[in-house]
VOGU-3710 file (C-alpha; in Angstrom, 3 decimals, decimal comma):
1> xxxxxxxxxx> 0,000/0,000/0,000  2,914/2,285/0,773  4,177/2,273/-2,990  0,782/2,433/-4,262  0,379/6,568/-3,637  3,753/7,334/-4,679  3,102/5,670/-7,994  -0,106/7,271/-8,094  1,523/11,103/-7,185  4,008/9,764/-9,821
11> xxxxxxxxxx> 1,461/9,145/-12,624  -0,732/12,132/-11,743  2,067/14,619/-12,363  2,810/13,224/-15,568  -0,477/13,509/-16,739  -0,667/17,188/-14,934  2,312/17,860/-17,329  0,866/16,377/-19,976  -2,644/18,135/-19,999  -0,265/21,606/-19,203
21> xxxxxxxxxx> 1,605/21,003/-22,783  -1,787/20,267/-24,512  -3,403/23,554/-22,737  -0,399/25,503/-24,036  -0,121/24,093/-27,428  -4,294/24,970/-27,552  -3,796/28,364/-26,289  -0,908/29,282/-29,199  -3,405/28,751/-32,079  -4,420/32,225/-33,648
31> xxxxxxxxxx> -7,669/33,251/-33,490  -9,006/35,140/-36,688  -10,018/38,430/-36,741  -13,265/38,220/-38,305  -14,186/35,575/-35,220  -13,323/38,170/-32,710  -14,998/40,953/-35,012  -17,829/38,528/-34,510  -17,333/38,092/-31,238  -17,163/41,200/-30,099
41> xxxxxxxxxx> -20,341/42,485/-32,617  -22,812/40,255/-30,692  -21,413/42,446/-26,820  -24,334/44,891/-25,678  -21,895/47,298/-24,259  -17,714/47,345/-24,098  -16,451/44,789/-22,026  -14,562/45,887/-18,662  -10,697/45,352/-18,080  -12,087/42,749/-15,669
51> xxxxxxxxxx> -14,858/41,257/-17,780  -11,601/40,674/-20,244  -9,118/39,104/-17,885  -12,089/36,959/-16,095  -13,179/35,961/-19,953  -9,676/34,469/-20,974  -8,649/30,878/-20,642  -6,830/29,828/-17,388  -3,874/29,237/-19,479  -3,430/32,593/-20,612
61> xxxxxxxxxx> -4,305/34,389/-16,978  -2,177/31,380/-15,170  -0,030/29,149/-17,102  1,287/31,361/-19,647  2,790/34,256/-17,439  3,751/31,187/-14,758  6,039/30,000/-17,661  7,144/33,141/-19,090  8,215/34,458/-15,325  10,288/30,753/-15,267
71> xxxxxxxxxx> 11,098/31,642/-19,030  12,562/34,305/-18,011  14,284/33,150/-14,469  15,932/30,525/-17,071  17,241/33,359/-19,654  19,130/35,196/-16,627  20,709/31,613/-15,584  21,494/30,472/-19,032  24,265/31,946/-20,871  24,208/33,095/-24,258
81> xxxxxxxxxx> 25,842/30,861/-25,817  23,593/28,090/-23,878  20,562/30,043/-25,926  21,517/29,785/-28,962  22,442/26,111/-28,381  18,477/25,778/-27,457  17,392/27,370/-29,992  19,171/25,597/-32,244  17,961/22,394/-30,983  14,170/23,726/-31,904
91> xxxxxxxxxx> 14,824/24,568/-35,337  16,099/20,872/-35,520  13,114/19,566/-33,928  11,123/22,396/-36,524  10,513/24,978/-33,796  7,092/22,895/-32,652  5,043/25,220/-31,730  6,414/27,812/-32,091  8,228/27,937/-28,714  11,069/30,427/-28,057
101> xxxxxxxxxx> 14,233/29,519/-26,055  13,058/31,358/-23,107  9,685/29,470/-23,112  10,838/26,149/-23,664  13,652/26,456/-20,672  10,365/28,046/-18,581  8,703/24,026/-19,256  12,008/22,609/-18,956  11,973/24,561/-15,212  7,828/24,065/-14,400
111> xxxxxxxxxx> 9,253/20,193/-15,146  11,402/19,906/-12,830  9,915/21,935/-9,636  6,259/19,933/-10,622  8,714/16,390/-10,093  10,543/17,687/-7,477  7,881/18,761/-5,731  6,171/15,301/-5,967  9,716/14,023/-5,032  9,144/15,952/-1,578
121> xxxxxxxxxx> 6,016/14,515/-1,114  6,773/10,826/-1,964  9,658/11,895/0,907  7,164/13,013/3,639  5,023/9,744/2,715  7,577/6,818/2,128  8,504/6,847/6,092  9,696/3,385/5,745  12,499/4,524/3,453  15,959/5,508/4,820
131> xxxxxxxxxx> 16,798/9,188/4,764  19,357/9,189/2,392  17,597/7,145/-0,096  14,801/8,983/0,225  16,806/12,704/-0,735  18,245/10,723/-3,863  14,995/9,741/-5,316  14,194/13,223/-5,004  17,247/14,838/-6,421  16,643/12,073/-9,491
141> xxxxxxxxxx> 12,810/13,312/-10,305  13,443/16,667/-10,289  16,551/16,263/-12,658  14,668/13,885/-14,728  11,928/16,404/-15,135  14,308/18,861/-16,480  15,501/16,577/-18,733  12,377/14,472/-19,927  11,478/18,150/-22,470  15,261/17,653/-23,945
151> xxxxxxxxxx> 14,424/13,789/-24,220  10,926/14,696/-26,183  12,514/17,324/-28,047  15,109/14,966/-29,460  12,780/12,865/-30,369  10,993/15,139/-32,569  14,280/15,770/-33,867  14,999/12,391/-34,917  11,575/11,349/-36,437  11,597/14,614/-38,384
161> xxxxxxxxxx> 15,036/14,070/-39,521  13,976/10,766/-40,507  10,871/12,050/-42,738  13,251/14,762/-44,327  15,729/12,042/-45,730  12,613/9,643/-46,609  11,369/12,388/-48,707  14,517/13,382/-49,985  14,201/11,352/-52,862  10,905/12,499/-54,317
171> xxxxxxxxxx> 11,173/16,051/-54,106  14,791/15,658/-55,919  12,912/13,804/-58,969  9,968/16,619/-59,197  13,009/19,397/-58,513  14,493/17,682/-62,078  11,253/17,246/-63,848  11,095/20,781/-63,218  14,048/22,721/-63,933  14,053/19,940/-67,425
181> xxxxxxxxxx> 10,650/21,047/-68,263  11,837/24,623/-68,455  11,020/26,121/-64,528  13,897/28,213/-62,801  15,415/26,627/-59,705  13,275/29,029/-57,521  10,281/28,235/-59,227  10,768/24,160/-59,100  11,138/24,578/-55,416  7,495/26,436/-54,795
191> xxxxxxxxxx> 6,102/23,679/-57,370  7,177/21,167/-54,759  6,796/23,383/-51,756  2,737/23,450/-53,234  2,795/19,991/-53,936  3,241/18,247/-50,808  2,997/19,427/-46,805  5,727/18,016/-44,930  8,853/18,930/-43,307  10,908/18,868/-46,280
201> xxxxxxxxxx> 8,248/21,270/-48,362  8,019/23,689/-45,249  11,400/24,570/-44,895  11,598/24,908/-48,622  8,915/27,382/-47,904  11,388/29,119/-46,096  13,754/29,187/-48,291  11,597/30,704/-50,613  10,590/33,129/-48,116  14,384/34,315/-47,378
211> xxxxxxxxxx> 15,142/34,764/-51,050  12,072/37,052/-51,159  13,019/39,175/-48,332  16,305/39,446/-50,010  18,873/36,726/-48,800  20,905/35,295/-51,260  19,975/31,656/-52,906  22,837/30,348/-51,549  22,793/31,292/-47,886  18,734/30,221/-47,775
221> xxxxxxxxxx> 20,346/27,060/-49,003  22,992/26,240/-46,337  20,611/27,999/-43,408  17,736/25,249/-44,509  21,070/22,747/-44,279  21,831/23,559/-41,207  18,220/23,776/-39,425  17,922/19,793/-41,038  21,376/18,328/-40,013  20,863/15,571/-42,347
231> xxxxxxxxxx> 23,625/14,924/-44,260  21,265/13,758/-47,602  20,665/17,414/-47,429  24,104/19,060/-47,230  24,971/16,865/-49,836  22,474/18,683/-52,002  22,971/21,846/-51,131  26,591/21,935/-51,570  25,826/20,340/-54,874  23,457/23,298/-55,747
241> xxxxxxxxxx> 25,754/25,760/-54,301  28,762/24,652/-56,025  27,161/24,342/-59,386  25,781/27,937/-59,024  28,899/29,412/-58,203  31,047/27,412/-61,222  28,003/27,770/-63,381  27,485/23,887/-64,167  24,040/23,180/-65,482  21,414/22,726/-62,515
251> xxxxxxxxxx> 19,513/20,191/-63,926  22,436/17,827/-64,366  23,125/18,151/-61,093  19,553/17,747/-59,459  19,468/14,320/-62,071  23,100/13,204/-60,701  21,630/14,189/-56,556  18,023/12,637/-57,730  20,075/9,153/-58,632  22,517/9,099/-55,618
261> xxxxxxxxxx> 19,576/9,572/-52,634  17,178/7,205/-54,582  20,504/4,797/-54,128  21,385/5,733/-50,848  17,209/5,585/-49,680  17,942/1,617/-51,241  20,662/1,333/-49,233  19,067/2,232/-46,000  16,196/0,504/-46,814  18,552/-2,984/-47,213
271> xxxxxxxxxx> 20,513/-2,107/-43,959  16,987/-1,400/-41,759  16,323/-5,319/-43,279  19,810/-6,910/-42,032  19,098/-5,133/-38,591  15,543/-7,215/-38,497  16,465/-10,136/-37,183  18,408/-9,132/-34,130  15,899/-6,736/-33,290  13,627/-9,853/-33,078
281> xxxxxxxxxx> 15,789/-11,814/-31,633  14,574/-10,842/-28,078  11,336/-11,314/-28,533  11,853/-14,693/-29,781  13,698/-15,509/-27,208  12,076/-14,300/-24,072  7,819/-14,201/-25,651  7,776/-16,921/-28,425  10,155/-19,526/-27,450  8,795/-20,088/-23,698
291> xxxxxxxxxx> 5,186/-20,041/-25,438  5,840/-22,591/-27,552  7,843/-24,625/-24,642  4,606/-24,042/-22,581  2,057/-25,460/-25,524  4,003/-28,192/-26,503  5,499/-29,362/-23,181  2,547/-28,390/-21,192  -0,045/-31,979/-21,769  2,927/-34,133/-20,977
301> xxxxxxxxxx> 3,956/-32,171/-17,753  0,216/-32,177/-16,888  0,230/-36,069/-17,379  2,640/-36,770/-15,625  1,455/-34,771/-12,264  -1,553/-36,514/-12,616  -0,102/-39,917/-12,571  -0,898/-42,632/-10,066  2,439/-43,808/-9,399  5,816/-41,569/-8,926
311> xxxxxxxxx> 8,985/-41,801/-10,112  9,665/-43,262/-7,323  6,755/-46,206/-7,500  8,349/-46,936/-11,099  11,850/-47,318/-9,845  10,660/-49,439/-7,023  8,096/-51,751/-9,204  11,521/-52,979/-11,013  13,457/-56,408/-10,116
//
């Protein structure tokens, strides 16, 4: 019973952190103007200051200015160069929602004082645990809940990595069909940028963005290169980059990239296949292997309990 309500504090704080992130994420999504135009249209009279605050969410009167004064708490801890570091771990990750550095150290703190907290209480309740152990498991939730937002973030990192170089291949072939059929290099990139809506078509987006505001081709190029970190993609870019600046013929080039990722994607593809079996290897062992034992040793283990005579009686019964 005495490790039941720790788990339980345990598990409700995780969801409390989890239904926090979803309440944040909710309360980032733009409202149009016409809805508030709307909104506001259907009032009798003007709203008070108070009528306001009292109408918003309790995110925004709460949450949001309980992480922005931790946002900012982490800011004057964090050095500069520890900034930029976060921030470039969120355009890895594709900036999710649209979190600054300051905000996403702010979770990273609300994290760890929610677990340590809980930490404190599972220390007041767990009186049959020793002192000492007791401070530890403490000290380990609230550093694990300051570190589980870095865990999630590289996560995001890695499957959108992963969807940038599995896409690769396919925007390379409509980037040639394009630029062969006639289309500029700018224009072949908002072709595919319209065509499809992932990762790989937002940040060429971007790029098409940062050439418009007046950034040069080449520096849109290597900042998309170095947002992605995936080195399918600074392959092509230095390709692109090189053959713009030595005046090679872009379309060969996108047909040479186009050829080496759809070989390289095959190549993956066959080393993901030799890596099946010891992946399953474990489960054979430990889950399939002692089910099969069970189902086919099983009747004569049963027969045998439910024999008459021993071992013993058998051994005896002989001259």
């Amino acid at each position: 019973m005495s490790l039941l309500v720790p788990i339980a504090l345990i598990l409700a704080v995780v969801v409390g952190l989890i239904l926090i992130s979803v309440r944040l994420l909710r309360s980032r999504e733009s409202t149009s103007v016409e809805d508030r135009l709307d909104e506001f249209g259907t009032l009798e009279r003007p709203p008070t200051l108070e009528e306001i605050e009292l109408s918003q969410p309790f995110t925004e009167r709460v949450l949001i200015p309980l992480l922005e004064g931790l946002a900012d708490l982490a800011s004057r801890i964090n050095p500069q160069g520890g900034m930029e570091n976060v921030q470039h771990n969120l355009d890895l990750a594709g900036n999710p929602y649209g979190w600054s550095p300051t905000q996403f150290l702010g979770f990273r703190f609300l994290a760890a004082l929610l677990l340590g907290g809980l930490g404190i209480v599972v220390l007041i309740l767990a009186k049959s645990m020793a002192l000492p152990r007791r401070i530890v498991l403490t000290g380990i939730m609230a550093v694990g809940g300051y570190y589980l937002p870095s865990l999630w973030l590289r996560s995001k990192t890695s499957n959108r990595q992963r969807e940038i170089a599995r896409s690769l291949p396919d925007a390379l072939d409509l980037l040639t069909i394009c630029v062969e059929a006639g289309l500029g290099f700018d224009g072949a990139i908002a072709r595919v940028a319209e065509k499809w809506d992932d990762e790989l078509s937002r940040e060429f987006r971007r790029v098409l963005q940062e050439i418009q505001l007046g950034k040069l081709r080449r520096e849109a190029l290597r900042g998309m290169a170095n947002r992605i970190e995936v080195p399918e993609v600074s392959t092509f870019v230095a390709a692109i980059v090189q053959a713009e600046e030595l005046g090679v013929s872009i379309a060969k080039v996108l047909r040479i990239q186009a050829d080496e990722m759809r070989r390289r994607r095959r190549q993956r593809a066959e080393e993901l296949a030799r890596q099946a079996p010891i992946k399953m290897l474990p489960a054979i062992a430990f889950l399939i292997f002692p089910a099969i034992f069970v189902v086919l040793l099983g009747p004569a283990v049963l027969r045998i309990m439910t024999m008459d005579v021993g071992f013993g009686g058998l051994g005896g019964g002989l001259p």
